[in-house]
Each structure stands twice: as structure tokens, then as C-alpha cells.
N, C-alpha and C positions, 0 to 999 in steps of 0.2 A: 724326567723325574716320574718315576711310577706313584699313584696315586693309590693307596690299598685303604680304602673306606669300606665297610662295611653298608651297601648303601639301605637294605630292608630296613633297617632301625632308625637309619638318619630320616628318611622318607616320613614312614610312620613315626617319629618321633616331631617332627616341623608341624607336620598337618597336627597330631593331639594338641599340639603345644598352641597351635591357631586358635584349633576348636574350643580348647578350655579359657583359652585367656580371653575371655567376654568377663570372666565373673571376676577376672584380677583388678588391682587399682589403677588408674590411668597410667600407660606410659607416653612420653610427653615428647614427638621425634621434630624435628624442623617441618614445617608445611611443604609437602610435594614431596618428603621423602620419605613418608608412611609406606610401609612391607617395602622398602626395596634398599635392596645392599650393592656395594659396587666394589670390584679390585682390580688392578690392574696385575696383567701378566706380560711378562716378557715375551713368552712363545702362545701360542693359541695350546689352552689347556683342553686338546682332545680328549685325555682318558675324565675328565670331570662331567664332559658333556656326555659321553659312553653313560658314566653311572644317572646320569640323569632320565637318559630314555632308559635304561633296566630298571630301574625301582618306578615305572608308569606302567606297571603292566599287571596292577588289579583289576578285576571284572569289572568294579566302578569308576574306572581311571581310561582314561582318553588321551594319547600322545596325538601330539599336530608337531613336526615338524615341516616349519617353516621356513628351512633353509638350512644349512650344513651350519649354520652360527646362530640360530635362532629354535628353540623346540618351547613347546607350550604342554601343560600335565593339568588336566582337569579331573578333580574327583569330587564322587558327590560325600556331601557331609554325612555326621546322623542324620536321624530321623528329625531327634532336639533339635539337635543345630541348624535343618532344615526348616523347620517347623517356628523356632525363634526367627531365624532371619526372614521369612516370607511374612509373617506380622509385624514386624518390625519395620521392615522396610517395604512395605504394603506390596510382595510380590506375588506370583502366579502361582496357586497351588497346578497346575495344572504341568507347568514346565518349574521343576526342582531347579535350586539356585547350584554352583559348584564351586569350589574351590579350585584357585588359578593359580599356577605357579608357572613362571617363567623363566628361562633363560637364554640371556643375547649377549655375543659377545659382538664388539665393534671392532675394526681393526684402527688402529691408533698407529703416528706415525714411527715410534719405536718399541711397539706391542701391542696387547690387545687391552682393551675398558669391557667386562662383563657385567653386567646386573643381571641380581636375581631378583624378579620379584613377587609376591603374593598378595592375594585379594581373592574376594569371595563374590560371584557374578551371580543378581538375583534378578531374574526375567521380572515384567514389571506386566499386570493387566493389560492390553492393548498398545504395550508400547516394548521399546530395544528395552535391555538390563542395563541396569543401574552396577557401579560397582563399589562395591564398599570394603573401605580398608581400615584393619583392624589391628593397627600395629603391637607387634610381643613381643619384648626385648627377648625372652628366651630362643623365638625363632630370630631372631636376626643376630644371637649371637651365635648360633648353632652356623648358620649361614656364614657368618664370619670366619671359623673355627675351618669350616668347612673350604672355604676360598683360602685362608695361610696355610691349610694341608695341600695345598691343590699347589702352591708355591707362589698366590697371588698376595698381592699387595694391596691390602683395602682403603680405600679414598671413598667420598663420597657420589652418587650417585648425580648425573646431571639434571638439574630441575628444568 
């Protein structure tokens, strides 16, 4: 199955939808399964993982992968959303916090179990980062949207 996403706007579109949803009203997800979505695939959805390293390739954005089933996308926030979250969560002006998004696929015994997940890592004064998750239903339905175009099957995520 070819997967034809547009991925510039989903990219940019997940991350605004993080950043701004501080100021929305609470969305209320099961505990442990804050920023993360899960579906299951019959085949290992290669071209989904493709568009995930191409849309990680802004000046402020950081690909790691970690394995042929596993890549990580780090970007820095605003300035705001920098600036809110090291007061807030008493961090390091010195090391800016980032935005984490991941994706892992497992292989399962008659397909594969992927999660995506998002969170915002804020280095801490004298100590590792802390990481704080800010659950959006808009990004986790985009996320969604995004895995049943891809031909997965969404279940939930293992706590």
C-alpha cells in the first residue's frame, strides 16, 4: 500500500497543535497513556517511517535513529513555549527544553504494534530532564488519522 501524505503540514501541524494546546481545557486520557497512540499493522509500514525521518529535517530538528524500527525527532519550541516551560517546570535556561516525538514499531507475532509518541524534555538545574506530557486530543487524532492512512489498526498503546 502506498502511503501519499503530505508529511510538511502533518509535521508542522502535530507540533502547533502541542504548542498551543497549554491554553485549551483539560483533555482527560487514561494514566500512562498521555502523548502516545498505538496501531497495529499487518506488514511493517516502511513508507510511514520514510515520511517520519523526511519531515525531521528543520534547522531546529534532530533525527536519532535508533534502529531500522525505532527514530526519534527532536525540535526546539518557541521562544514562548520555551520560556513557559523552563518556569514552569523549574528548568535550565542554559540547555532549552525540546519537543520529542517518536516512533517504534515492535514486531508482533502476526504484525507489527507501532507507537507514536510526544512529550516535551526540559533539562533541569544540576540534574537529567524531566519530561512532561501534554496530552491534545487534536494531535493524537491527527496521529490516528495518520496510522488508518498508513493501513494500521489503532488499539491502545501498552502501559
Amino acid at each position: 500500500m502506498k502511503l501519499r501524505l503530505s508529511p510538511r503540514p502533518i509535521a508542522f501541524g502535530i507540533f502547533a497543535i502541542v504548542l498551543t494546546g497549554c491554553a485549551q481545557p483539560p483533555y482527560v486520557v487514561p494514566k500512562g497513556q498521555e502523548g502516545r497512540q498505538a496501531a497495529f499493522f499487518a506488514e511493517f509500514p516502511e513508507r510511514l517511517f520514510e515520511i517520519a525521518e523526511e519531515v525531521c529535517d528543520a534547522p531546529t530538528e534532530t533525527l536519532t535513529k535508533r534502529s531500522e524500527t525505532s527514530i526519534e525527532c527532536e525540535s526546539l519550541p518557541t521562544p514562548e513555549a520555551a520560556a513557559a516551560l523552563i518556569l514552569r517546570f523549574d528548568g535550565d535556561i542554559q540547555r532549552l527544553p525540546t519537543l520529542v516525538n517518536t516512533l517504534e514499531a515492535t514486531a508482533q507475532n502476526d504484525g507489527f504494534l507501532v507507537e507514536a509518541e510526544y512529550f516535551f524534555r526540559v533539562p533541569q538545574l544540576g540534574a537529567d530532564s524531566v519530561v512532561v506530557r501534554i496530552p491534545q486530543r487534536d494531535a493524537d487524532r491527527a496521529i490516528q488519522r495518520i496510522f488508518r492512512m498508513a493501513g494500521g489498526q489503532i488499539t491502545l498503546p501498552p502501559v
